[in-house]
NUGU-545817 format. One record per atom (N, C-alpha, C, O): x, y, z. Coordinates in steps of 0.05 Angstrom, whole numbers, plus 5000, padded with zeros to 4 digits. Example, Ala and Ser with C-alpha at 12.3 -4.5 7.8 and 13.67 -1.06 7.14 Angstrom:
BEGIN
526448865156/524649105156/526449345156/528549345169/525749555142/527349795143/525850015157/526850235161/
This chain:
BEGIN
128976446186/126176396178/124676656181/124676766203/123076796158/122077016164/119176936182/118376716188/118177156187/115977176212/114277216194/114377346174/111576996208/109177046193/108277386193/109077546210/106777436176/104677726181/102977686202/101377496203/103277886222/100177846241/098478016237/097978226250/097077916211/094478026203/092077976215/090977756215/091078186226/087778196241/085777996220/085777976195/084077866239/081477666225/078977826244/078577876268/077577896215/074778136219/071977916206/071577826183/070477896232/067877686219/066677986212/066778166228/065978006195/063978236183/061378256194/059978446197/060877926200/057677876214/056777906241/054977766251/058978206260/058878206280/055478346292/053578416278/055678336315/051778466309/053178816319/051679006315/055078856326/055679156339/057279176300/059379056297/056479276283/057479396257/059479686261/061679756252/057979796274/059980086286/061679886291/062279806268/062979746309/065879666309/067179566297/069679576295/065579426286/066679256255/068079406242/070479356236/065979696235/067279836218/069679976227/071580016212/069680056254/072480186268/074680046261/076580156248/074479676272/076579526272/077279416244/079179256245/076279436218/077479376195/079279646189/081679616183/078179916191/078880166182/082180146200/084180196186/082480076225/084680036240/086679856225/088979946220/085879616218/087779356214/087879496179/089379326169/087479646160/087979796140/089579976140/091080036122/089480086162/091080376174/094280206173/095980216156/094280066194/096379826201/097979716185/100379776182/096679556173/097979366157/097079286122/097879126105/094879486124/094179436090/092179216092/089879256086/093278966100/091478776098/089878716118/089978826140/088278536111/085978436128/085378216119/085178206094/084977896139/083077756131/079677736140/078877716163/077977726118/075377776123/074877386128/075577196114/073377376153/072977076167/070577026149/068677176151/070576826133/068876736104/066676596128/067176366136/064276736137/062376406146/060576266128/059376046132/060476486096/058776376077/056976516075/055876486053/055376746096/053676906091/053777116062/052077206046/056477156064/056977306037/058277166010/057177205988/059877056012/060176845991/060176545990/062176405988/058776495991/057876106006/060876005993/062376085976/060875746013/063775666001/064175525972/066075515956/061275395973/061575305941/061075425918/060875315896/060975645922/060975905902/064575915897/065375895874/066475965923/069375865915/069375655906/069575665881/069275435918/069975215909/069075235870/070575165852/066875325868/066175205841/068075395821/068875315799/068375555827/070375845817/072575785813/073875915797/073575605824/076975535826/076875235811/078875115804/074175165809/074674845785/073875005763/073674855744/073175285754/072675325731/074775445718/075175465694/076875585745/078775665735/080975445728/082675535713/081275225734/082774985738/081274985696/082475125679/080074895692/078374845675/079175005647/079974905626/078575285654/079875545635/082975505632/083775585610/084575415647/087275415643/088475205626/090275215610/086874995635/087374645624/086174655598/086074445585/085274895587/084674925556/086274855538/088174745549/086674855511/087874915491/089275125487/088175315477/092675135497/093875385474/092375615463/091875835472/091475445434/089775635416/088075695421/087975935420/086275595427/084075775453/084975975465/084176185456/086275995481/087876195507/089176365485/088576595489/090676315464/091376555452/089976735435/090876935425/086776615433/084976715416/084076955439/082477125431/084676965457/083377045481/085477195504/085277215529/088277305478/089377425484/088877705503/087077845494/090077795526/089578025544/090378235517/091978225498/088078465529/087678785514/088678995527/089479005550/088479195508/089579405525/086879545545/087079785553/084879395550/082779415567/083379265586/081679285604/085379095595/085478885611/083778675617/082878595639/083278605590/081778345593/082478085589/083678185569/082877865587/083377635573/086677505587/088077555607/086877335566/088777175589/092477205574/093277205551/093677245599/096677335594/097777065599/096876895615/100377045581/101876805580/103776815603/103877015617/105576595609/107476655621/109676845620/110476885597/111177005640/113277165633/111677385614/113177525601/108077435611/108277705602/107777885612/108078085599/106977895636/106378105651/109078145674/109977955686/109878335676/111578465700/111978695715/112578915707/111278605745/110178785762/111578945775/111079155787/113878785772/115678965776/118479015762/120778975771/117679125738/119979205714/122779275719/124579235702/123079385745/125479605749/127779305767/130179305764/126879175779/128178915791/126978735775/127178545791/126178655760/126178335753/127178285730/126778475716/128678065716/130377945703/129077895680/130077905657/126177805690/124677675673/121877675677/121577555698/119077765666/116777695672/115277495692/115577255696/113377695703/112377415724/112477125717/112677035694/112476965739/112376625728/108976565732/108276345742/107776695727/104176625719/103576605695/105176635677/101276535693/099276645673/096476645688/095676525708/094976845670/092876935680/089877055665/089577175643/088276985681/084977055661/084177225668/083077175689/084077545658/081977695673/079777725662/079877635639/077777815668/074377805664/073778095668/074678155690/072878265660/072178555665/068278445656/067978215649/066478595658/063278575660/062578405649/063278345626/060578265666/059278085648/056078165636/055978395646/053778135624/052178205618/049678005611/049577915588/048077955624/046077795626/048477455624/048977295605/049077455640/051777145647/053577125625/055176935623/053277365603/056177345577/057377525583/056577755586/060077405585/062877625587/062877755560/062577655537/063178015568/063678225542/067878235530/069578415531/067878045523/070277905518/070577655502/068677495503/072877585486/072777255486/072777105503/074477135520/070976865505/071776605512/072876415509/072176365486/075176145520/074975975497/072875805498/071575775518/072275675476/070075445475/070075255490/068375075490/071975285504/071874995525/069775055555/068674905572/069975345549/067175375584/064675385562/063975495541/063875195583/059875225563/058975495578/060475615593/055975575570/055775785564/054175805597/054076035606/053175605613/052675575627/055375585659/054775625682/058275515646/060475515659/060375845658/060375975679/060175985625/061376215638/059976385649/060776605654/056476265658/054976475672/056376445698/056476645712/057576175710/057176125736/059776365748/059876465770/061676395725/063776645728/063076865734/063677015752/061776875719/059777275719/058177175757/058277345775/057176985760/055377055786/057777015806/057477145827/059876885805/061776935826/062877265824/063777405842/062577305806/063677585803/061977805815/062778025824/059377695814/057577915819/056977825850/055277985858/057577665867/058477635885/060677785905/060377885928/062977775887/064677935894/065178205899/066678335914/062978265876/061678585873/060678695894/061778885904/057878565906/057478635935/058478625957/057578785972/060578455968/062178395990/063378675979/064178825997/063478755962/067178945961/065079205960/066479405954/062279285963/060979445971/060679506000/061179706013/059779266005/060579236033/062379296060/061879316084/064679316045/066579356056/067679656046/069079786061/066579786017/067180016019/064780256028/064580496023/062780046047/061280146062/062480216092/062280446100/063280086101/063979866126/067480106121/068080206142/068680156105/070880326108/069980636111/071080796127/068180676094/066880956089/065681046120/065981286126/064880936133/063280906166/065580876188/065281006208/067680736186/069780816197/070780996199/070781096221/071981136176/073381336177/071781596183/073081786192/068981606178/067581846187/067081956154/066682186146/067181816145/067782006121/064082156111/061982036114/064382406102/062482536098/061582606066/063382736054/058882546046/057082376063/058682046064/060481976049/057281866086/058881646088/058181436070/058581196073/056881556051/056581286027/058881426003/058781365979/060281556012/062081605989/063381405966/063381395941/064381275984/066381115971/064480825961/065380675944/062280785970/060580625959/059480695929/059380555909/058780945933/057281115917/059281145885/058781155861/061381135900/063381165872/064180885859/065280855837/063580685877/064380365859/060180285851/059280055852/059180435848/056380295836/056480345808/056380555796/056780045796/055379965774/054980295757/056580415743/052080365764/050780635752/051980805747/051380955729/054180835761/054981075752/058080975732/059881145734/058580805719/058880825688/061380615690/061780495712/063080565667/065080315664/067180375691/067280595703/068180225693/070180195712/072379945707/071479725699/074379965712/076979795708/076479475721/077579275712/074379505748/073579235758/074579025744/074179035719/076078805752/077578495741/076378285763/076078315788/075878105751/076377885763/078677745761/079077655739/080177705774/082277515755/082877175760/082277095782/083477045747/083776765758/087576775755/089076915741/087876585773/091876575767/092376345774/091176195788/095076315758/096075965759/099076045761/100476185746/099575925782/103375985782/104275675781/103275505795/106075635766/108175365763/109475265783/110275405801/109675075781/112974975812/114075085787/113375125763/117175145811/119175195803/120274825793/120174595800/121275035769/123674745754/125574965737/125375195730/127374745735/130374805719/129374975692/130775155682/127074905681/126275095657/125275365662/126075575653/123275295680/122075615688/123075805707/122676045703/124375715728/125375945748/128475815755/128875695776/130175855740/133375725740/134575855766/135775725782/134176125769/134576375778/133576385804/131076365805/134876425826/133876385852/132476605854/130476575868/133176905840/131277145851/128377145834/126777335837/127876945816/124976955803/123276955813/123176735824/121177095820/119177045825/116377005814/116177115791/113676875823/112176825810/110277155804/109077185783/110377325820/109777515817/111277845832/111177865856/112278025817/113378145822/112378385847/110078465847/114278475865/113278645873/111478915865/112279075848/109378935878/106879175872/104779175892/103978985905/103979465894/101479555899/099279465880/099579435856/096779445894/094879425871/093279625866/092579785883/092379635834/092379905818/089579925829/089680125844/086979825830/084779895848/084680035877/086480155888/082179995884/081280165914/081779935937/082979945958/080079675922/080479475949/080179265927/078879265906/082379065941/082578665932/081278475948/081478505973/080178315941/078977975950/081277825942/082177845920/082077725954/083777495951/082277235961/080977255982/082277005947/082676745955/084476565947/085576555925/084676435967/087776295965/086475935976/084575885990/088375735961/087975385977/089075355991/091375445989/088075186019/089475126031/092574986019/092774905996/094574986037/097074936025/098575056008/100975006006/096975285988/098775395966/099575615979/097875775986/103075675988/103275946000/104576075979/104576025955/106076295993/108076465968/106576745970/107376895952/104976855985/104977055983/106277296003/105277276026/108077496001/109177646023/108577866023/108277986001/108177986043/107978326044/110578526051/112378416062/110778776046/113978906049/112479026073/110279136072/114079006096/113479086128/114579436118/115779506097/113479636145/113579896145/116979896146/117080136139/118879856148/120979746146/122179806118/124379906115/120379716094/120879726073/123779646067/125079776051/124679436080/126279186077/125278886076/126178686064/123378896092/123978656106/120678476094/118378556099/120978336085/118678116073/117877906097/119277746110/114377986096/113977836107/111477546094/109377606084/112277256097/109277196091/107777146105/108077106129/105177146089/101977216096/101076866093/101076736072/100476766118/099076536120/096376476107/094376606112/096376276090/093876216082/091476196098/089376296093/092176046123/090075996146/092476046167/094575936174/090376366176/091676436199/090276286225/087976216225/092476256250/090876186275/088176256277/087376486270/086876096285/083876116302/082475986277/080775816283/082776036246/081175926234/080875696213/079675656192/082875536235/083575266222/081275066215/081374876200/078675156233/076274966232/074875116206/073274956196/074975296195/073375456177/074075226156/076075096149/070275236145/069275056119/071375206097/072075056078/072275416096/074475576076/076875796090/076575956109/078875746076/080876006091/080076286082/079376386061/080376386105/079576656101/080076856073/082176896061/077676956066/078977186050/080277396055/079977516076/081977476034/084077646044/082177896029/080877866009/082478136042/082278396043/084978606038/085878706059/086178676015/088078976015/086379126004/084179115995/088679356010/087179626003/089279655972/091179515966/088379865958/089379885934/089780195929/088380365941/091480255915/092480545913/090680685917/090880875933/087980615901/086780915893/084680975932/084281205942/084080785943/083580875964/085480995989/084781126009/088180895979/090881135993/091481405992/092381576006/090481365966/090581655947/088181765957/088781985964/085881735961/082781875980/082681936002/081282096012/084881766013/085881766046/088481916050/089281956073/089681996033/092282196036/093781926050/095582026064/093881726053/095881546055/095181306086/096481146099/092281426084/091981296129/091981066116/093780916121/090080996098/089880636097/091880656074/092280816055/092880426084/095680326071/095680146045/095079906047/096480276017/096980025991/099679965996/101680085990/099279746009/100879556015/102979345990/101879165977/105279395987/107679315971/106579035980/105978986004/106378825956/106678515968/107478375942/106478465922/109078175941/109777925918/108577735924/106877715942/109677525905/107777165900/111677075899/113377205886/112076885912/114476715907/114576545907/112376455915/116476335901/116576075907/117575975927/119876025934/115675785942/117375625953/120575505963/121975365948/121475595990/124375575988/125075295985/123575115993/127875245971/128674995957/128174795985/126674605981/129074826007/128674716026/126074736044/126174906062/123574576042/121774566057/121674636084/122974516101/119974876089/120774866125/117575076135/116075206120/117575046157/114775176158/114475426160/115875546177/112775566144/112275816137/111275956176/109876136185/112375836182/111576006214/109176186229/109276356246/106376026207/103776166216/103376026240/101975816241/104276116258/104476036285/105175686293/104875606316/105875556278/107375296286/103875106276/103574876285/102575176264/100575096271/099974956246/097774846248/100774916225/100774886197/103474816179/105374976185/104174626160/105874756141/104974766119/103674576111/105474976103/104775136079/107475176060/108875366052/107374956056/110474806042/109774736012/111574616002/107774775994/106474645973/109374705959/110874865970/110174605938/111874545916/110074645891/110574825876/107774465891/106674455865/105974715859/106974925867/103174625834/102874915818/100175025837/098574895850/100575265833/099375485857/096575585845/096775665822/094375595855/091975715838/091575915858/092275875881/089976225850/089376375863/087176545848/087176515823/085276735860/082376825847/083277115862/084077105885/082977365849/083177635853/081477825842/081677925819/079577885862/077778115851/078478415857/078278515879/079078505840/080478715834/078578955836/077778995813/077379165853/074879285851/076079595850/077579705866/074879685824/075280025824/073180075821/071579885818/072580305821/070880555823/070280675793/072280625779/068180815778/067780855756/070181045750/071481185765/070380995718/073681055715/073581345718/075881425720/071981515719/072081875718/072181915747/071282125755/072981775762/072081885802/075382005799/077181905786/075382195811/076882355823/078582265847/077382175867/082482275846/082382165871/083282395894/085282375910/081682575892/083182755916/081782685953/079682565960/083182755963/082982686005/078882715998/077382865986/078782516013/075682476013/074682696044/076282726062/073082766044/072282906066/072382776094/070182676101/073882776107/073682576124/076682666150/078982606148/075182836178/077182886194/079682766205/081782876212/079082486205/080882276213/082682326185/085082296190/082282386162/084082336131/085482636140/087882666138/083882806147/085083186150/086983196170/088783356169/086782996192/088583006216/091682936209/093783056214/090682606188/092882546183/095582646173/095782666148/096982686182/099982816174/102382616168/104582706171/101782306157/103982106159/104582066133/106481926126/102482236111/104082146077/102281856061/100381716068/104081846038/102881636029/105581406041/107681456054/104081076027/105280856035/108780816029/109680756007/110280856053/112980726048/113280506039/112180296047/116080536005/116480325988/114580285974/114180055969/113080415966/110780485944/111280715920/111280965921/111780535900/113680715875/111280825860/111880945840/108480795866/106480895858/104981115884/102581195883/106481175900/105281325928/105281605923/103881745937/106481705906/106682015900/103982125889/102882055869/102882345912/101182445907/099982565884/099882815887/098882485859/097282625838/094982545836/094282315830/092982825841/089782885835/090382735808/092382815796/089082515795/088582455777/085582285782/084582255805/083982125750/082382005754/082981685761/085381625765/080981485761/080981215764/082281115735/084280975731/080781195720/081581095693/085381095683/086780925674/085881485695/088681545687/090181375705/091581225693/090281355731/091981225745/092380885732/094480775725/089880765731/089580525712/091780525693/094080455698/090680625669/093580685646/096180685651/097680515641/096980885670/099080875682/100080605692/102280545681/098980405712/099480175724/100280005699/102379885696/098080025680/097479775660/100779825639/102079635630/101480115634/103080085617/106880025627/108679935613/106880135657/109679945656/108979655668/110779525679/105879545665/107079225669/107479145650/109379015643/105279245636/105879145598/105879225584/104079325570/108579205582/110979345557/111179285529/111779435511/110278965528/109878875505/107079005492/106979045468/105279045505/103379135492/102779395489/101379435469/103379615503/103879895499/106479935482/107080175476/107979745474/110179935459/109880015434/111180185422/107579835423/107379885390/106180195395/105980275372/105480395411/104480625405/106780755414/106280995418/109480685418/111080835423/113680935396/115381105401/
């Protein structure tokens, strides 16, 4: 039985913030991840909740709808099953998802297709969860920027604002399948392939009961999964949100905070408890829903070592088992391209 992750839980709403900011910058350093303890000050819970029946909603569409509203080479719109693959070089076969991403919305209209099935009032309520998401993930690249010392310390804030011009930013909604004899025959399939994520920092929310997600330990063997509801916050009105860090802030950091390698899998054929401390089982079978805010920085930011002594001291490299860790000064935008075109192959090849 693998070992849960013992990932740190950070209330953001502490009243000492200097430590806040120390102890997230630490549990990043560590382990990549973080769960941020949801009390609702920053995203009320029925702002999730209503987010995840709209995504339930968007998926339960029409086919033809969803294919009218095919994903671009902007990364927008929604990918079928088996078309995205995250990890090309091991997998057999395309992720077992499908998925909606959302890039800006503009006075509550996505600058994208919709299908007709969200009223126009559904798809503002998307854009304000999003713009939700927007500030928490300021927040926190406030709250990182103050940690690390970095000089001036609105850096890294300064480079994910809105104003200063387009940026790759996703929302995404995701739906993974149970496994059956049609979709995953193959015991090594997974619902999502091993990767780093191509942004600075991720939101994750996850339902109670749906697990499957693992992280690759410093080890870079050994898989671990990440409990939906870790100890202590079994009473919480929602499970914690999850907090990673994403390449391009590894790449600012010369490697201290960690873009952390993690997959989506299925469920082992034999039910047994995911071992977040004996306290839970996170055994779901069924089909898996999950919400990922994906936050970059305007696509022209630069990713060279941010000013910052704790980043100058560092001498440890970028992230082990990170096939995207090799150091290149490039921008937000180029690194983007890069990510987008070995997941999707089907759609970059016609220019090849």
């Amino acid at each position: 039985m693998a070992t849960a992750a013992k990932i740190p839980v950070i209330d953001l709403s502490g009243d000492d913030q200097t430590q806040v900011a120390k102890d997230l910058v630490e549990a990043a350093i560590e382990h990549g991840f973080v769960y941020i303890k949801n009390t609702g000050k920053d995203i009320p819970v029925e702002a999730i909740d209503g987010a995840f029946a709209l995504s339930k909603k968007l998926f339960d569409a029409p086919l033809s709808e969803k294919q009218a509203c095919t994903i671009q080479k902007n990364n927008r719109g929604w990918s079928a099953m088996n078309y995205e693959t995250l990890d090309p070089a091991n997998q057999r076969v395309g992720d077992f998802k499908e998925a909606f991403n959302f890039g800006e919305f503009v006075d509550g209209k996505a600058q994208q297709p919709v299908p007709p099935t969200m009223a126009p009032d559904e798809e503002a309520q998307i854009g304000a969860f999003r713009d939700l998401c927007y500030a928490l993930s300021l927040k926190l690249n406030t709250l990182l920027g103050a940690g690390l010392g970095v000089s001036p310390p609105d850096f890294f804030t300064a480079a994910h604002r809105r104003d200063r011009g387009p940026s790759g930013t996703i929302l995404r909604f995701l739906r993974y399948p149970a496994r059956t004899t049609e979709l995953a025959a193959n015991e090594t399939d997974v619902r999502a392939g091993a990767h780093s994520d191509y942004g600075s920092l991720t939101l994750l929310f996850r339902l109670r009961g749906q697990p499957g997600l693992e992280i690759l330990l410093r080890d870079g063997k050994t898989w671990s999964p990440v409990p939906v509801v870790p100890p202590g916050t079994e009473s919480d009105p929602a499970p914690p949100i999850l907090m990673n860090i994403g390449d391009l802030l590894s790449y600012w950091t010369n490697g201290l905070l960690r873009s952390t390698v993690h997959r989506v899998v299925f469920p082992p054929a034999a039910a047994a408890d995911s071992e977040a401390a004996g306290l839970q089982r996170e055994t779901d079978h069924g089909t898996r829903y999950s919400m990922a805010y994906f936050c970059h920085p305007f696509g022209g930011a630069e990713l060279g070592a941010v000013p910052s002594e704790r980043v100058k001291e560092y001498k440890g490299g970028l992230a082990e088992g990170n096939p995207y860790a090799e150091r290149k000064v490039m921008t937000a935008d180029e690194h983007l391209r890069m990510r987008l075109e070995a997941s999707y192959a089907q759609l970059y090849k016609k220019e090849q």
